[in-house]
N, C-alpha and C positions, 0 to 999 in steps of 0.2 A: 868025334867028327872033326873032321879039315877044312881045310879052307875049300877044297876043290871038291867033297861033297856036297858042301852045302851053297858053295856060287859061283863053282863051275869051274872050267880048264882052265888055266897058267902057263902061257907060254914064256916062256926062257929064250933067249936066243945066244945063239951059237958066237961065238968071238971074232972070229972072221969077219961074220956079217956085219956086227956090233961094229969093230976097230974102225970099218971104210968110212964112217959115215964121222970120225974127229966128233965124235959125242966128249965132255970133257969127262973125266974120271970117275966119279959119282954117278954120271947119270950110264955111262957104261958097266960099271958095279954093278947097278941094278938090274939094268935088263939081262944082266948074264946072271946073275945069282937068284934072284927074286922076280924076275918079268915079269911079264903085263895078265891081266885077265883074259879072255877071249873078247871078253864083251861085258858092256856096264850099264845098267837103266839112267835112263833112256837113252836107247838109241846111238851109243858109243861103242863103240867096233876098234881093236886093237889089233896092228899087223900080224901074222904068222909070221916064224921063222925061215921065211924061203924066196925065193926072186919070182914069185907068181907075180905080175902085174897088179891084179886089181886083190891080192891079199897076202904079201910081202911086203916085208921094212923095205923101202926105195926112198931114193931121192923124188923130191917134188916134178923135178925133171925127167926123169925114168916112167914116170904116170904121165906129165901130161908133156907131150915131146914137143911142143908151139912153143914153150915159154923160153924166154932170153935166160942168159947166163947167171943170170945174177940171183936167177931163184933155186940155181943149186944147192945152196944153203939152207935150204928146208927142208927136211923130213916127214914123209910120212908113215 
């Protein structure tokens, strides 16, 4: 049995995606080699690999367009 039998999908993401966002080197490693879960108890939801709005890695700013500049620096 796997990981992804037994707790579900893993998403990976694509390098492109990965590179925009100045992740430092380790934490870009990971999401392209190893990514994230779909989702974790309780209640933690991890982005897909794709620029969907409300279920794509985006900047903080990309999700909510009101905020000032200064919160480009966040990820979700």
């Amino acid at each position: 049995m796997n990981w992804t039998d037994k707790f579900g999908k893993i998403n990976k993401y694509d390098s492109k995606r990965v590179d925009k966002f100045g992740f430092n080197e380790s934490t870009s490693m990971f999401l392209k080699t190893i990514g994230l879960p779909e989702e974790a108890a309780p209640f933690l939801c991890f982005a897909k690999d794709n620029d969907e709005q409300y279920e794509g890695l985006l900047k903080l700013t990309d999700y909510f367009d009101f905020l000032e500049s200064e919160f480009v620096i966040y990820t979700l």
